[in-house]
C-alpha positions as CSV (number, residue, x, y, z in Angstrom):
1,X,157.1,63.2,111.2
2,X,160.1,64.5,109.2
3,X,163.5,62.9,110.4
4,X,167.0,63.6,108.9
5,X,170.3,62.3,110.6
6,X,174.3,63.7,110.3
7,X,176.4,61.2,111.8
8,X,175.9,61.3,115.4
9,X,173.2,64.0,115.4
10,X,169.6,63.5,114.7
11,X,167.2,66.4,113.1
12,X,163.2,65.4,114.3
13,X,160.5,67.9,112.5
14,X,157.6,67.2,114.4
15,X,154.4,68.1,112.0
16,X,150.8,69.7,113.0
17,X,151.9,70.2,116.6
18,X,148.9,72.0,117.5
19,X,146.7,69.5,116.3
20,X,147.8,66.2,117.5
21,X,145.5,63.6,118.6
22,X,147.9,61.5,120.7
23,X,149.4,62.5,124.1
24,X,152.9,61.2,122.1
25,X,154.8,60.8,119.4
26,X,157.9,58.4,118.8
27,X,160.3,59.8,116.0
28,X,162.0,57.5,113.7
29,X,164.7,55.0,114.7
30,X,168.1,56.1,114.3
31,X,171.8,55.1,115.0
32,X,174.3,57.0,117.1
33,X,177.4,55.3,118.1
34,X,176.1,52.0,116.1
35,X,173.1,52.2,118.7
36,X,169.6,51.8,117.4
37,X,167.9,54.9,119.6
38,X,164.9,57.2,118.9
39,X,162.8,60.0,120.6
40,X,159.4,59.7,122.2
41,X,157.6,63.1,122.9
42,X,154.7,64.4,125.3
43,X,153.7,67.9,123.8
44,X,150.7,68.6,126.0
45,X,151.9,67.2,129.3
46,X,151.0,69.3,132.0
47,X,153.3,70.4,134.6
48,X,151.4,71.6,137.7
49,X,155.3,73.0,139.4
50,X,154.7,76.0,137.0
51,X,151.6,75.8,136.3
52,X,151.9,75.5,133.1
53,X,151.5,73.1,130.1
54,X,155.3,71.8,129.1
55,X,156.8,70.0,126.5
56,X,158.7,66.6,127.6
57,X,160.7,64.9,125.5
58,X,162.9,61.6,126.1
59,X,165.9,59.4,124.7
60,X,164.8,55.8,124.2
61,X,166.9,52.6,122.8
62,X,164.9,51.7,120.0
63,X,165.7,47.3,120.8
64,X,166.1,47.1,124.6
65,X,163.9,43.8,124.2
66,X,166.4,42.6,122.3
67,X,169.3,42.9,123.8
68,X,171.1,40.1,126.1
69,X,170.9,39.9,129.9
70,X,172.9,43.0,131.6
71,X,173.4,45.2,128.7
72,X,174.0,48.8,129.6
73,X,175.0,51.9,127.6
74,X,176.7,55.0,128.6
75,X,175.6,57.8,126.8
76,X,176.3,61.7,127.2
77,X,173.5,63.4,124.8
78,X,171.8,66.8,124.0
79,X,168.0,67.8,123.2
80,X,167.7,71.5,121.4
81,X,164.7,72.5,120.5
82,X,165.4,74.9,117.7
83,X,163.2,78.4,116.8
84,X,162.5,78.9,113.3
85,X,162.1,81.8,111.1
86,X,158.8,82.9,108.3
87,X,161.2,84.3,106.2
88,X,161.9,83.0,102.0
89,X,165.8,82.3,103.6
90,X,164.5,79.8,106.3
91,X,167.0,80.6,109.0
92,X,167.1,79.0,113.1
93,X,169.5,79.2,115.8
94,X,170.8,77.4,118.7
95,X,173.6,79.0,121.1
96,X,176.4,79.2,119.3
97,X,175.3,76.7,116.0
98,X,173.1,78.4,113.4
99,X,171.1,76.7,110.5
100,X,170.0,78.2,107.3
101,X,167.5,76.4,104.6
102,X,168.5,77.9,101.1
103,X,165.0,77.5,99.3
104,X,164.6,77.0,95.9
105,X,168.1,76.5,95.0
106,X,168.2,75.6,91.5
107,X,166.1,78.8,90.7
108,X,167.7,81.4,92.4
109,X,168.0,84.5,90.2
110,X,170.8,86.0,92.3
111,X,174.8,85.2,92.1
112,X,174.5,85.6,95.8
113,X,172.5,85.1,98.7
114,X,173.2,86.3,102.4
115,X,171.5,84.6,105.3
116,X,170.0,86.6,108.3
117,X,171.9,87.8,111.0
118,X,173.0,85.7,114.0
119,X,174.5,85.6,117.2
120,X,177.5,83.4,118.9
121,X,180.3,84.2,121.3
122,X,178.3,87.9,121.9
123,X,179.0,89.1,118.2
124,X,177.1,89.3,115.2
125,X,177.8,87.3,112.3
126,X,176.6,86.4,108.7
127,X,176.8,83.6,106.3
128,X,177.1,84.3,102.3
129,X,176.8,81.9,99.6
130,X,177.6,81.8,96.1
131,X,175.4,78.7,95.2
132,X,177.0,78.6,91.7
133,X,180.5,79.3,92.6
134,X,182.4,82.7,92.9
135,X,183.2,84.4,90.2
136,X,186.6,82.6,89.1
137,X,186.6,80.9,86.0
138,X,188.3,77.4,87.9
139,X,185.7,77.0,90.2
140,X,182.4,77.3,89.1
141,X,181.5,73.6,89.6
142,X,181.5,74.6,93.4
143,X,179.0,76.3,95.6
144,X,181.5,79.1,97.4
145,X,180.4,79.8,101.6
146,X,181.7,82.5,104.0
147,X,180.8,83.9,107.1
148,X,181.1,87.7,107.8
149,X,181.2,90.3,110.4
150,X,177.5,92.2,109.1
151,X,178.2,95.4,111.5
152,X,181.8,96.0,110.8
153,X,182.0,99.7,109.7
154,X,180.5,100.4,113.3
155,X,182.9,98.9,115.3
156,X,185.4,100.9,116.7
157,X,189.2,101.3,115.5
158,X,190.9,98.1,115.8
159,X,188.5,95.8,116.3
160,X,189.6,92.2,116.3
161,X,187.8,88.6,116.7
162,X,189.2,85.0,116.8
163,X,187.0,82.8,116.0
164,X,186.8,78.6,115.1
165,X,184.2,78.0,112.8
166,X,182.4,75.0,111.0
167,X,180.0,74.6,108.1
168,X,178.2,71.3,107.2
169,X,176.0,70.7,104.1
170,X,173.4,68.4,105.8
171,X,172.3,65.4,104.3
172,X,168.5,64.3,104.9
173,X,168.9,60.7,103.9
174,X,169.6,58.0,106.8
175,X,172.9,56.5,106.5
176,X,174.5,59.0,103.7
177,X,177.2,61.2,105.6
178,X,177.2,65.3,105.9
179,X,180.1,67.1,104.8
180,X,181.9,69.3,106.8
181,X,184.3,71.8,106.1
182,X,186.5,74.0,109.1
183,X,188.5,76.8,109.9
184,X,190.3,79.1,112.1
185,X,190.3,83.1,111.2
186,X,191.3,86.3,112.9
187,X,188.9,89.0,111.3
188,X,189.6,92.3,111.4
189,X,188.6,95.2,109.6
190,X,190.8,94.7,106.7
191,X,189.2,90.8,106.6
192,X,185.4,91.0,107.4
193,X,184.8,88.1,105.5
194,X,186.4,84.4,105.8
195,X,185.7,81.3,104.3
196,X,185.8,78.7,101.1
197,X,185.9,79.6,97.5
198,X,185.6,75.4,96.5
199,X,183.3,74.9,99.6
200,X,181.6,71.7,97.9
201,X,181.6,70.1,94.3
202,X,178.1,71.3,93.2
203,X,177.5,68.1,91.3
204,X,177.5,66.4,94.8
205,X,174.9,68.8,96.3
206,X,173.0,68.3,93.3
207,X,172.8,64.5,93.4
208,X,169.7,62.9,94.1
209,X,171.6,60.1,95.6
210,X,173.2,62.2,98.4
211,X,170.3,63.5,99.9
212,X,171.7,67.3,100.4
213,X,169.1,69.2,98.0
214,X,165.4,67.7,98.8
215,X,162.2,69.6,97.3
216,X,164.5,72.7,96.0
217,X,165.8,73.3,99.5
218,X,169.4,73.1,101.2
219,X,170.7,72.8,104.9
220,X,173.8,74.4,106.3
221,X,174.3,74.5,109.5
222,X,177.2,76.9,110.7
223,X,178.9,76.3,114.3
224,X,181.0,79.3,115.2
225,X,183.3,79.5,118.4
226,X,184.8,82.7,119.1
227,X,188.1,82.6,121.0
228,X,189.1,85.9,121.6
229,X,187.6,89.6,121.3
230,X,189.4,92.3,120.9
231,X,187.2,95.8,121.4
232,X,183.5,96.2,121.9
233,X,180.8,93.0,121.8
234,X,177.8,93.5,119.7
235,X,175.4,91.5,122.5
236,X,175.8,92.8,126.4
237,X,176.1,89.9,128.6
238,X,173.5,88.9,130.2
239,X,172.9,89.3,134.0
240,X,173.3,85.9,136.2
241,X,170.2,86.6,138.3
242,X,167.8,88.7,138.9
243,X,165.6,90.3,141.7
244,X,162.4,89.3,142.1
245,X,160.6,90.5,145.3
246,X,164.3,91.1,146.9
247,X,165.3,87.6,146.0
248,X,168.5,87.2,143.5
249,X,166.9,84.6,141.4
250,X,169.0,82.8,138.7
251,X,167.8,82.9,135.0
252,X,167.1,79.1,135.1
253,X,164.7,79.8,138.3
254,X,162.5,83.1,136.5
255,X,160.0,81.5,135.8
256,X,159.3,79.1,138.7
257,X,159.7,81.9,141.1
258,X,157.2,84.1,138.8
259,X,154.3,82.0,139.3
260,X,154.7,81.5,142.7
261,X,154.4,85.3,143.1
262,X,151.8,85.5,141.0
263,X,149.6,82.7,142.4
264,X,151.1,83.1,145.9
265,X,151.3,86.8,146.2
266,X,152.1,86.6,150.0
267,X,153.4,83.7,151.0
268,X,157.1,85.4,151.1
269,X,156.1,89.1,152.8
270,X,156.9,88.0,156.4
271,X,160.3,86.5,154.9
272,X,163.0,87.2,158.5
273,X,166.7,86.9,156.9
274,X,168.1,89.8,155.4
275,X,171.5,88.2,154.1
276,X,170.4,87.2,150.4
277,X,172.4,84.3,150.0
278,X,170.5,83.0,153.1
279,X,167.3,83.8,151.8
280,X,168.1,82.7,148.1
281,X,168.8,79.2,150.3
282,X,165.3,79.6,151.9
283,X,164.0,79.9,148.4
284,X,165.1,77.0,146.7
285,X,164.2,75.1,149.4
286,X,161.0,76.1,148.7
287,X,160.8,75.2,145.2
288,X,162.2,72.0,145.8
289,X,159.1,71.8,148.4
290,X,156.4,73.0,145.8
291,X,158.3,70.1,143.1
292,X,157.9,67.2,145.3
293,X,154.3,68.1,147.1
294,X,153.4,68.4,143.3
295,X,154.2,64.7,142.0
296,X,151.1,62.4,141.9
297,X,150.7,60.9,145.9
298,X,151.1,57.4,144.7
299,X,154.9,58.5,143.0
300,X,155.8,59.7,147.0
301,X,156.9,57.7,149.8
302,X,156.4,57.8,153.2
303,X,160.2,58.7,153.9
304,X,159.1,61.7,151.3
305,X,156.4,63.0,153.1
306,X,158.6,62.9,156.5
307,X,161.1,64.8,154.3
308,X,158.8,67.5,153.0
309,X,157.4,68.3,156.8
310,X,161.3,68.7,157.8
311,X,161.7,71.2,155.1
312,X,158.1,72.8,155.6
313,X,159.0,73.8,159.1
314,X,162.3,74.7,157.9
315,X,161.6,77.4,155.6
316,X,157.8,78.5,158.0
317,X,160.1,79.2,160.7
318,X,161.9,82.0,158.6
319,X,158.5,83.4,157.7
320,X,157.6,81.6,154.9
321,X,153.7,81.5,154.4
322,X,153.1,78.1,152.6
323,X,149.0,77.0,153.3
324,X,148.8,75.6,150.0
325,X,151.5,72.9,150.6
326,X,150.7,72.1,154.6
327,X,147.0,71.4,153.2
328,X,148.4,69.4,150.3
329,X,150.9,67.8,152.6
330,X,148.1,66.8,155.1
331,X,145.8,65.6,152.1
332,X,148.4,63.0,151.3
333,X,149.3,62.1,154.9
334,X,146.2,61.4,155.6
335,X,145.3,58.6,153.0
336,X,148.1,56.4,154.6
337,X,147.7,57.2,158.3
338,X,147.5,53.5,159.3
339,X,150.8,53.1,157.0
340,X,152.4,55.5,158.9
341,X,152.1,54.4,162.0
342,X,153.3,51.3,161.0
343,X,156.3,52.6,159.9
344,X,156.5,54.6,163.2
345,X,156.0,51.3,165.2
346,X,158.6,50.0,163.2
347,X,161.0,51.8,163.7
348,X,160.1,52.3,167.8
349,X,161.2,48.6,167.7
350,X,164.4,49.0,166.1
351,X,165.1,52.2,168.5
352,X,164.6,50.1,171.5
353,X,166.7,47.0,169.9
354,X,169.4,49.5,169.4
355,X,169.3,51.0,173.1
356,X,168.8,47.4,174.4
357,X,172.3,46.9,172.1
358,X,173.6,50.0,173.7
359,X,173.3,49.3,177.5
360,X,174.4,46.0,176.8
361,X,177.5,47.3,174.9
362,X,178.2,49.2,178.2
């Protein structure tokens, strides 16, 4: 499947996605704070909430069966699923962390070779490697990296960034450690370009015992935090929500509320409040509606059902039209009638018990 581990991170390619036969795929087992864990993915589940086919992916601990009685783990973790580039560089980004696959090191023709553009903190940036060493005669046996501001004779007069930045030369053999260099730069006009002459020994990159230069290529991946900004950004900020249908609809929520509209087109037309922070309320009460009325029947309780009918009348008293959900709502009610009103005569006992404690109490 392609695996590759730096200390507490761990890289999963996962090959001929498009033609799997199995509805999942377990990665390798790898450690992570002297844990044995691994990842178990579902590429074609379907998620009916947005109508859509999504990809799931999970954590596991690779020896739970194993393990004595009461063991438990505390764990704070990410997933990124990372984009990837067609071009000979081989570059992908993440937020603020960018990776770059120099292919066919050994060969390159060049003294040079610049990666593509990237973004973190709002601002463009650059890497640049030397993969035989700048040219100073005491430090060929290293391969030199920077990072660079790729847009700065456009920016205006007195243009200054902070930024704290990282590169690590990743290894892609379990067990052998990445290395990792730092530092902290203001650039400026004057000092477009910062970085490491003697970034790493180049007889270390080219050991097959390290594992940082498989089949011709090499992994770097650059982490760049910018502090402080002083003049224009290069990326406008993005807007925190955005109207759909005269609700203010966070990014995260786009989507979701998308394909209501579009399979719903309706069911909101006849909405009463015109305060939009009461109506954005209305709203995610109805998504939260359409998540639960779309879980498998068996997965909901009865106490869930009783739930969903509070919120249904909730949201259809403030002119919400929601048929699709009463009729699924009644569809699952319906196969557990008799379970139902047991539950009701249940707790009719309990109510009188408690008034019968009550009048007794007075």
């Amino acid at each position: 499947m392609g695996n590759h581990q730096a200390d507490k991170k761990f890289t999963w390619v996962i090959k001929n996605f498009n033609s799997l036969d199995s509805d999942r795929v377990y990665s390798d087992t790898f450690q992570a704070g002297r844990c044995k864990c691994h990842l178990v993915a579902y590429p074609k589940r379907f998620d009916e909430c947005s109508y859509s086919k999504c990809y799931s992916l999970y954590l596991c601990v690779s020896d739970s069966k194993s393990l004595h009685s009461g063991w438990r783990r505390h764990a704070k973790f990410s997933l990124t699923m990372e984009s990837s580039s067609s071009r000979s560089m081989g570059n992908h980004q993440a937020d603020k962390k960018f990776t770059w696959v120099i292919k066919n090191f050994n060969s390159l023709d060049s003294d040079r070779v610049y990666s593509d553009t990237f973004q973190a903190g709002r601002c463009k940036w650059g890497l640049l490697a030397y993969p035989k060493g700048y040219n100073n005669i005491n430090i060929y046996d290293y391969f030199s990296l920077y990072i660079y501001v790729p847009n700065s004779k456009s920016l205006p007069s007195g243009w200054r960034r902070h930024a704290k930045f990282s590169f690590t030369m990743v290894t892609q053999i379990p067990g052998e450690l990445s290395l990792q260099r730092e530092a902290e730069y203001w650039f400026d006009q004057k000092n477009t370009t910062r970085g490491f002459q003697s970034m790493f020994l180049l007889s270390e990159i080219q050991s097959s015992h390290k594992g940082f230069l498989v089949n011709g290529e090499v992994k770097i991946v650059a982490e760049v935090d910018v502090l402080e900004v002083i003049g224009i950004v290069d990326v406008p900020e993005k807007p925190e929500s955005f109207d759909i249908n005269g609700f203010q609809v966070p990014a995260s929520q786009v989507d979701s509320v998308n394909s209501l509209f579009k399979k719903y087109p309706g069911f909101a037309s006849k909405v009463c409040p015109k305060n939009p922070h009461l109506k954005k309320t209305y709203l995610n009460v109805v998504l939260s509606l359409n998540e639960i009325m779309c879980k498998s029947p068996d997965k909901l309780s009865n106490g869930d059902l009783a739930d969903a009918y509070s919120a249904l009348r909730y949201v259809t008293k403030a002119g919400f039209k929601l048929d699709w959900l009463e009729m699924k709502l009644k569809e699952t009610g319906k196969t557990r009638l008799q379970e139902i009103e047991e539950d009701l005569k249940d707790l009719k006992v309990k109510c009188a018990d408690m008034n019968a404690l009550l009048e007794f109490l007075r």
